[in-house]
C-alpha positions in Angstrom: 111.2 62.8 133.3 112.8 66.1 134.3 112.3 68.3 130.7 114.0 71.8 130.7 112.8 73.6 127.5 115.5 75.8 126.8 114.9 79.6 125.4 111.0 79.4 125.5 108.9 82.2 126.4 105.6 80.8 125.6 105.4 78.1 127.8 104.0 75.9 124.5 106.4 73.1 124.3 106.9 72.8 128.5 102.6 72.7 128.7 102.6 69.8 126.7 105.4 68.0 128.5 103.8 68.8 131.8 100.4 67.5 130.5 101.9 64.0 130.0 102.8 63.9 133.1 106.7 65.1 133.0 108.2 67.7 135.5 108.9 70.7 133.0 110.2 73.6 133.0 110.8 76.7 130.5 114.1 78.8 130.8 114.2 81.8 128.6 115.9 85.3 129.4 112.2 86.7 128.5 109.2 86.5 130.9 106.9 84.1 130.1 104.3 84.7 128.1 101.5 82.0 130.2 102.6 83.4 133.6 103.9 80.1 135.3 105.7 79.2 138.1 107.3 76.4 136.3 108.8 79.0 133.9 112.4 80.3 135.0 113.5 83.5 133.8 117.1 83.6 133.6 120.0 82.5 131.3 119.4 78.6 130.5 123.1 78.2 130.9 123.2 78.5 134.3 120.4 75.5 134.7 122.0 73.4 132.6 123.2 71.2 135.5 120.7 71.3 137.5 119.6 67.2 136.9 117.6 67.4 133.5 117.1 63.9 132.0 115.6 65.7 128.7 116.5 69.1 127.1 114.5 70.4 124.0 116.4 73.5 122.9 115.5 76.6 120.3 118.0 79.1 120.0 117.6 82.5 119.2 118.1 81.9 115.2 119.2 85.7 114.5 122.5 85.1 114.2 122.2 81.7 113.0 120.0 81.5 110.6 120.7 82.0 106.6 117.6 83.9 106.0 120.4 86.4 107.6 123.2 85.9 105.4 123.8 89.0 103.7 123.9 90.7 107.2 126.5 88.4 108.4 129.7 91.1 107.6 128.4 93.7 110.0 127.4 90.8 113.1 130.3 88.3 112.8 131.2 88.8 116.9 127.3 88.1 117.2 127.5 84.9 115.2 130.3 83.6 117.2 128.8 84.2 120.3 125.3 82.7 119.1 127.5 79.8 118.2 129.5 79.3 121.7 125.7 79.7 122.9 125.1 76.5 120.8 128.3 74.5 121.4 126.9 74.7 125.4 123.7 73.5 125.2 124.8 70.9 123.0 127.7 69.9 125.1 125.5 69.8 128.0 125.5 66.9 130.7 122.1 66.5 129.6 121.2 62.1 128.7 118.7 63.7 125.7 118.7 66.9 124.1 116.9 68.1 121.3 118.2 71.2 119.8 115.9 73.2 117.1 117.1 75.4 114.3 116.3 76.4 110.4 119.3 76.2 108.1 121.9 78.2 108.7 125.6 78.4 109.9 125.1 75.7 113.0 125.1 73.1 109.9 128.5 74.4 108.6 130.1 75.6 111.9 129.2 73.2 114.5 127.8 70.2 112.7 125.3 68.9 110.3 121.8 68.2 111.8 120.3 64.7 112.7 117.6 65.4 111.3 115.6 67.8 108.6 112.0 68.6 109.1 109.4 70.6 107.3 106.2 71.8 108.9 103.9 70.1 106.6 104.7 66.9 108.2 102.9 67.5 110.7 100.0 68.9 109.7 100.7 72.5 109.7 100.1 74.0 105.6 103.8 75.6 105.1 107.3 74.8 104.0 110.0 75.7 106.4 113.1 73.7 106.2 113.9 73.1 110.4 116.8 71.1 111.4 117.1 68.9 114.8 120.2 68.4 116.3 119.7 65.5 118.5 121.3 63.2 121.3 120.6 59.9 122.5 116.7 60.2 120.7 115.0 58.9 117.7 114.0 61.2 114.4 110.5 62.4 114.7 108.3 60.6 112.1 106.2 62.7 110.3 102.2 62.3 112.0 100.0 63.7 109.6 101.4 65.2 106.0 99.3 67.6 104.3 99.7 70.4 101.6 102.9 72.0 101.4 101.4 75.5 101.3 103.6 78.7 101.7 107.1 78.9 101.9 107.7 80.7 105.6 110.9 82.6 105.9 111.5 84.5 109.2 113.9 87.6 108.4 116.6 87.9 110.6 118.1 91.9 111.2 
């Protein structure tokens, strides 16, 4: 499959894909962190047709997520863009598309997620509430549940 991992610096998520054997690619407006040449650095939107059978998607949460609420007075033209951001990738002409967030205003402004996750469902020792906005894929089933640890909130400013 063609996999474009939308707004990744790391290179993480499009490593994996590529070591299964699928022809990925990271987009993020960042350089990338594990200097790649399958890493394009450049707005995702402008990729977005460019023959992608799967997209996995994290948005910059800043604007998006609740953890950010009580800024929300002084940033509303930055939500709205954050959201138009999301309304693309999700519209995209794109068969499968995965589209990652925590809680916050996509749920109420967009639509609710397909799916909520937690961390701990997958072996990782920490509660934060992630939800998956997905098209034309299953719900991921949780592969190894372990303690719930520590509540993880990421401050958004």
């Amino acid at each position: 499959m063609r996999v474009l991992v939308a707004c990744e610096e790391s290179g993480v998520v499009r490593n994996a894909f590529r070591a299964k054997g699928h022809d990925a690619f990271s987009c993020d407006l960042q350089e990338s962190s594990d200097p790649s040449p399958f890493h394009l650095q450049q707005d995702v939107l402008e990729v977005l047709s460019q023959g992608w059978d799967m997209m996995i998607a994290f948005p910059p949460c800043t604007h998006l997520a609740c953890s950010g609420a009580r800024w929300i007075h002084r940033k509303q033209a930055e939500q709205q863009a954050a959201l138009e951001f999301v309304r693309s990738l999700m519209g995209a002409d794109i068969p499968k598309i995965a589209i990652e967030n925590p809680v916050g205003v996509i749920s109420s402004k967009i639509r609710k997620p397909n799916q909520i996750i937690q961390p701990w469902q997958f072996g990782h020792e920490a509660q934060k509430t992630t939800c998956l906005w997905l098209k034309n894929l299953s719900h991921l089933q949780p592969t190894n549940i372990v303690g719930k640890g520590e509540f993880v909130e990421f401050a958004s400013g």
